[in-house]
N, C-alpha and C positions, 0 to 999 in steps of 0.2 A: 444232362447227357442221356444219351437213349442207346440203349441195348438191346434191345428187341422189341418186333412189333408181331401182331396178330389180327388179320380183321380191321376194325374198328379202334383198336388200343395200341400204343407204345407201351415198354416198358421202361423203367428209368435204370439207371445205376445203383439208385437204393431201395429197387423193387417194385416201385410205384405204379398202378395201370393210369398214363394218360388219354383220354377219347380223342382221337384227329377231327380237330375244327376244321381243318387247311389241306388234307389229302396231301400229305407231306408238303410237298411245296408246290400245289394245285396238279399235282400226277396221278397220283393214287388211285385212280376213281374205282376202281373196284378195291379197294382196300389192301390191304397188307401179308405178304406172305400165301398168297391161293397158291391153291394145291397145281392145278393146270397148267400156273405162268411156271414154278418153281422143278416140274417132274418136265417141263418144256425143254429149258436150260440144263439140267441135269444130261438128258437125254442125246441135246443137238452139240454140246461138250465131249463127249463122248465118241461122236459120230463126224462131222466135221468141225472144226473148229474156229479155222479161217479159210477164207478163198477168195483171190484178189477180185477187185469192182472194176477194173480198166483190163479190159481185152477177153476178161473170164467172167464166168457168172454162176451161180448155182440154183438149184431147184428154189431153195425155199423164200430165197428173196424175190421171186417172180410169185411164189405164190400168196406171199406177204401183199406186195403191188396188187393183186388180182382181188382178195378180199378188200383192199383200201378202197378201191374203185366200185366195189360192188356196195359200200355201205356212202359212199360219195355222193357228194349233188351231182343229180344226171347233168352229164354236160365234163364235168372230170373225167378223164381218160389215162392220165399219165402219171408215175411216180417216180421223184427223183430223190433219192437216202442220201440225209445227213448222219451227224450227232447227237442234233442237237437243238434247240428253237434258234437260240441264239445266230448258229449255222444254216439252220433254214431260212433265216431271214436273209443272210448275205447271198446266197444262194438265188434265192428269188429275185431280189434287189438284180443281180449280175445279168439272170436270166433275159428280167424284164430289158436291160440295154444293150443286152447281146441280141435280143427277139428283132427291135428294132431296126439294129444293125445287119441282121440277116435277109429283112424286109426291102433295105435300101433308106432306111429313116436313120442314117447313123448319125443326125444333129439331136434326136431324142434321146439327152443323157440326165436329162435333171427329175430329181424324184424328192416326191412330197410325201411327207408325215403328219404328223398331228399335235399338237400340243399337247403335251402330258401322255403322248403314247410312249409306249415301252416294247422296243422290241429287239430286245437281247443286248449283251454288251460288249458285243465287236466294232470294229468302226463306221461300218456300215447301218448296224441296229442304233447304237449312240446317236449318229447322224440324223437318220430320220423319226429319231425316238427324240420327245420331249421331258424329260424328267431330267432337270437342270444339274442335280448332284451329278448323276450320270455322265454328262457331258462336259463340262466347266472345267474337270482338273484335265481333260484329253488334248486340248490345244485345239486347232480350227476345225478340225476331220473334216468328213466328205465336203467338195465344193459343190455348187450345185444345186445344195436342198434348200426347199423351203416347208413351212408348215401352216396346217389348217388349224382352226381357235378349237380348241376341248368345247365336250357337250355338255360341260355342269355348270348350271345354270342355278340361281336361285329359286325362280318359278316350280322347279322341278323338286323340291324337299321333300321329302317323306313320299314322292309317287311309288306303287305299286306296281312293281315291273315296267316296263315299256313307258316311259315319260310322256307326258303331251307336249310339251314346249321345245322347240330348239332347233328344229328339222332347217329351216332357213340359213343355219350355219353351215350346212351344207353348201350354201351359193359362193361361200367366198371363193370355194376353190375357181369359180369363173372371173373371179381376180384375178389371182395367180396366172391365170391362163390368160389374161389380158397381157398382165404385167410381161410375161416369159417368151409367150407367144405356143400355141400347143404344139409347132412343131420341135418343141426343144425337151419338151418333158416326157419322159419312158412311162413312170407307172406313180400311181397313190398307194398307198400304205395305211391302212387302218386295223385295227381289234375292230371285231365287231360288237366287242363289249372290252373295256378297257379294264383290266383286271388287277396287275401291277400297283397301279398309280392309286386304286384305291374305289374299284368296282363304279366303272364312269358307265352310264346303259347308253345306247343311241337313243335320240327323239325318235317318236313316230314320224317316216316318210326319208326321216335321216339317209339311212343307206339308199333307199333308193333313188333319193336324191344322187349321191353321188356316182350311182352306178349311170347312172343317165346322162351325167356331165361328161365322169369320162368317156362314156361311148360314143355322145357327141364328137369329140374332142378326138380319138384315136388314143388314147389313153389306155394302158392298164391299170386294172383295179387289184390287187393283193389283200387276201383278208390276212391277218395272224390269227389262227386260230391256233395256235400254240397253250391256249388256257381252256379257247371254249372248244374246242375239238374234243370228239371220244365221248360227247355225251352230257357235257356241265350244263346242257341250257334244255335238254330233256329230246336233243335229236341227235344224231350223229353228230351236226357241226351247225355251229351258226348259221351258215348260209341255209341249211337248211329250215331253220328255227325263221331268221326273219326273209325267207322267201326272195333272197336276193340275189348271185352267181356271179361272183369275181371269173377273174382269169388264172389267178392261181391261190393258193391256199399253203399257210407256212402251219405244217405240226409238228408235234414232239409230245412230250410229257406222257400222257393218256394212251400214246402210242403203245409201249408197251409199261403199261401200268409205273412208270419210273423208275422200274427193276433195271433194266442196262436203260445206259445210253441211248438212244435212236431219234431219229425226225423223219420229214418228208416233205417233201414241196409235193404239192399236187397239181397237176395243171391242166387247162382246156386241152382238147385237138388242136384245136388252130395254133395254140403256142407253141407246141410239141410239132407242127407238121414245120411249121417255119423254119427250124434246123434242119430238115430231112431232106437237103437239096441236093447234097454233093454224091460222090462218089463212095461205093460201101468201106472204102481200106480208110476212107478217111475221116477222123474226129471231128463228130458234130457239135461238139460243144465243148471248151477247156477248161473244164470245172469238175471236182470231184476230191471223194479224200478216199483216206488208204480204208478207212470203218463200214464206207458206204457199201448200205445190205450188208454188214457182220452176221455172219450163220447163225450166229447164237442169239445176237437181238434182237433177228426176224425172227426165228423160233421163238421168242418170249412176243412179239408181235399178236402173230398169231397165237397163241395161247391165251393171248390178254383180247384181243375179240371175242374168240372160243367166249373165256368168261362172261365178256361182256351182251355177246347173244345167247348164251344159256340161259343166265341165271334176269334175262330181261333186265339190265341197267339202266340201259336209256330209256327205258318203257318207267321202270321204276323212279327214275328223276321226275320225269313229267310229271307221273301221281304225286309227288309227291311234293313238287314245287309248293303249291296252295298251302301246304300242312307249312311248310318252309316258310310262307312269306309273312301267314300271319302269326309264328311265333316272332319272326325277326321283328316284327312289327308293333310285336307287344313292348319291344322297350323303351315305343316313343313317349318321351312325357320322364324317363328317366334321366337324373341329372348327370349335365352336360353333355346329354346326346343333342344334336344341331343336326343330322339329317342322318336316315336310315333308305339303303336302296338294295335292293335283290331283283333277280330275273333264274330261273330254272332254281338248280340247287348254290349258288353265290348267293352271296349278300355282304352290307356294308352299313357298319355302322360308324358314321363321324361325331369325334367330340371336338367340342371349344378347347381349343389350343391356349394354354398355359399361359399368360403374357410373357414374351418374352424368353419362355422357356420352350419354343414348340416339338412338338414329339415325344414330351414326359409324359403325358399325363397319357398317352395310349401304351407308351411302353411300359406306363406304371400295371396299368392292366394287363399287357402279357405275363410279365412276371407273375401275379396275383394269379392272374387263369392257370399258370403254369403249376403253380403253389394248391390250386384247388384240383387240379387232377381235367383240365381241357387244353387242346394246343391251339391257339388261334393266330393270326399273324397282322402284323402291324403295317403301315406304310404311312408315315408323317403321322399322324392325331388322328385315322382311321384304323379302325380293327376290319379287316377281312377276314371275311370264310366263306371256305367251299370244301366240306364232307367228302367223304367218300359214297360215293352212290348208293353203297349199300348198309347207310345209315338208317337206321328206325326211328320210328317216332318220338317215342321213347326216350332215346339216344339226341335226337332234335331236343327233346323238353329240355333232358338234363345239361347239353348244350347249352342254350340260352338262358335257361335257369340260373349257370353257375355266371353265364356272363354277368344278369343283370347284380347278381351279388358283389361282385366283385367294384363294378360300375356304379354300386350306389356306397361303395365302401372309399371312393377315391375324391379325391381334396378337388 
C-alpha cells in the first residue's frame, strides 16, 4: 500500500521509498507531486470550482484546448473533454458514426479494432478492444465490429525499437473491406504502440500502411494515444514520433500528469467542420458528460504542460531513449526472458510462461520487485515499464539492475 509519493518514489505504509518503474499507471510522466500541477489545483479550487460544459463554458478550458492544439500534430484543430481514456474512446468511436451520418454516409456504422488492443473498459473500448479476459465475461457488446491480427510476430524478438517485420499485416484490413464492403465501416481503431497488452511496437511502414488504406477507402483512422501521448515515445504524440496523422486522436492519462481525472479526443478540421452545419440555437453533436473541461482539471492540464515544457520532458525522453534501450536490453540472455521490446521511454520484457500456470511466474516478479524497493507492472508473463520522464540514469541503472535480480532469482 502506498501513502505517499514524491518525484520519482512512492512511499509505502511501512515507510519504504519505491522508485516508479510504471509512472503510476503509465500517467505520471512528469513524476509525482510537482510543485506547478499541485499550487494549480489549490489555486483554481479556490477560484472556480465547477462550471457546467453544455450551454456555458469558462476561460480555462478553452485555454487548456488552445495549448493541446499548439503541442498537436499540425492538422489537429479541435478538442473535445472527457474523463477519462476509457471515455475518450467511446467518445471518438460515437463521433466517428455520427461524422458519417452528418456527411449523408449513415450505412458507415461498423468499426475495426485490433487484436490484442486495449482501449478502455466501457462497451465500446471492450468491443473494439481485443484482450479476451476483457471481453468474454460482457456477453456479445457492440455489433458491428470486426478486428485486425496484432503486430507480434516471432521474426521481431528482441528488435530495437521500431521492428523490421510485419508491415503487411496491415493489408488485411483490405479484407475487411472486401468482406463488409467500405461503405458500411465508420473508422479503424489502433494504439500506435500497443501498451496494455504488453508493449506490441508497430512494423516499419505499419501505420502507414494503414493510413493509406483507410483514405483510400473513406475510412477514419483513430489513434489511442491514451499511453503514448504527453511524451512516452520522446514527441508530444505518436503521430508525431511515426510521422503518420489520423483523424482523431483519444488522450487522457499524461494529460494532466494523473492528478484529476481528464481526456480529450483531438480532432482534424474536417471532422469538426462536418457537424457545424445547422443552425447556432441548435446542438451539434449529443454527446457530453457533466466533468467535460472541469475547472480544476484543466487548471492541473495546463500546469502539467507548464511542467512538461519547462523542465524539457519530451526533449528529455528522446535523450534518453538510447540510454533506456540498451539497459532494457542488457537482460537478454537472462533466464526465462523470451523477448525484450522498447521504443522512447516503455519497454517490455517477456518471460516463458509456467506450464500450465500462466501469469505466475511475472506476477512472481512483481511481488519480489515490489519487496526490493521498484514498482513495475505485469500483463499475462510480460513485465511492462514506462518511467516517469524525469528519471535519471542512475535511477534507469538501479531500475533494471534490481529487475535482473530479481529475474534471476525466479524458478
Amino acid at each position: 500500500m502506498f501513502v505517499a509519493a514524491k518525484d520519482m518514489h512512492y512511499t509505502t505504509a511501512d515507510g519504504r521509498q519505491v522508485l516508479d518503474g510504471t509512472a503510476g499507471l503509465w500517467c505520471c510522466n512528469a513524476g509525482h507531486c510537482r510543485p506547478l500541477i499541485t499550487e494549480a489545483i489549490q489555486k483554481q479550487a479556490a477560484e472556480l470550482d465547477y462550471a457546467p460544459a453544455f450551454q456555458m463554458g469558462h476561460p480555462v478550458a478553452f485555454e487548456l484546448a488552445n495549448r493541446i492544439i499548439d503541442i498537436a500534430p499540425k492538422g489537429m484543430e479541435h478538442v473535445f473533454y472527457t474523463n477519462s481514456g476509457s471515455e475518450s474512446v467511446e467518445t471518438a468511436l460515437k463521433i466517428a458514426i455520427a461524422y458519417h451520418r452528418a456527411r449523408g454516409e449513415g450505412s458507415r456504422t461498423r468499426l475495426i479494432g485490433r487484436e490484442r488492443g486495449y482501449h478502455g473498459v466501457n462497451f465500446g473500448g471492450i468491443s473494439v478492444g481485443g484482450i479476451v479476459n476483457n471481453r468474454k465475461f460482457f456477453g456479445s457488446l457492440l455489433a458491428g465490429v470486426d478486428h485486425l491480427p496484432h503486430t507480434h510476430i516471432p521474426q521481431n524478438a528482441f528488435a530495437k525499437g521500431q521492428p523490421e517485420h510485419g508491415a503487411n499485416l496491415a493489408d488485411d484490413l483490405e479484407r475487411i473491406v472486401a468482406l463488409h464492403g467500405a461503405d458500411t465501416i465508420a473508422a479503424v481503431i489502433v494504439e500506435p504502440m500497443a501498451g496494455s497488452t504488453g508493449v506490441l511496437l508497430p512494423p516499419k511502414g505499419y501505420l502507414e500502411k494503414l493510413r493509406a488504406i483507410t483514405k483510400k477507402h473513406g475510412i477514419l483512422l483513430i489513434f489511442d494515444e491514451v499511453i503514448t501521448g504527453f511524451g512516452r515515445l520522446g514527441s508530444a504524440f505518436a503521430a508525431q514520433h511515426f510521422d503518420v496523422l489520423p483523424d482523431m486522436m483519444t488522450t487522457a492519462k499524461g494529460l494532466t500528469n494523473g492528478v484529476i481525472p481528464m481526456g480529450a479526443v483531438i480532432t482534424t478540421g474536417a471532422v469538426h467542420d462536418a457537424f457545424m452545419n445547422g443552425p447556432e440555437h441548435m446542438i451539434e453533436l449529443f454527446h457530453g458528460y457533466t466533468y467535460s473541461g472541469n475547472p480544476i482539471a484543466a487548471a492541473a492540464g495546463i500546469a502539467t504542460l507548464d511542467t512538461y515544457k519547462e523542465e524539457g520532458l519530451f526533449e528529455r525522453a528522446a535523450e534518453l531513449a538510447p540510454y533506456w534501450q540498451e539497459a532494457l536490453h542488457s537482460l537478454k540472455g537472462t533466464r526465462n526472458v523470451i523477448d525484450i521490446r522498447n521504443m522512447g521511454l516503455i519497454g517490455a520484457v517477456e518471460l516463458e510462461p509456467i506450464a500450465g500456470e500462466p501469469t505466475k511466474r511475472a506476477f512472481s516478479a512483481f511481488l519480489k520487485a515490489y519487496e526490493k524497493g521498484i514498482l513495475i507492472r505485469t500483463t499475462g508473463d510480460i513485465i511492462a515499464m514506462s518511467p516517469p520522464l524525469i528519471i535519471s540514469k542512475a535511477e534507469i541503472d538501479r531500475l533494471i539492475g534490481t529487475l535482473k535480480e530479481v529475474l534471476d532469482t525466479l524458478e
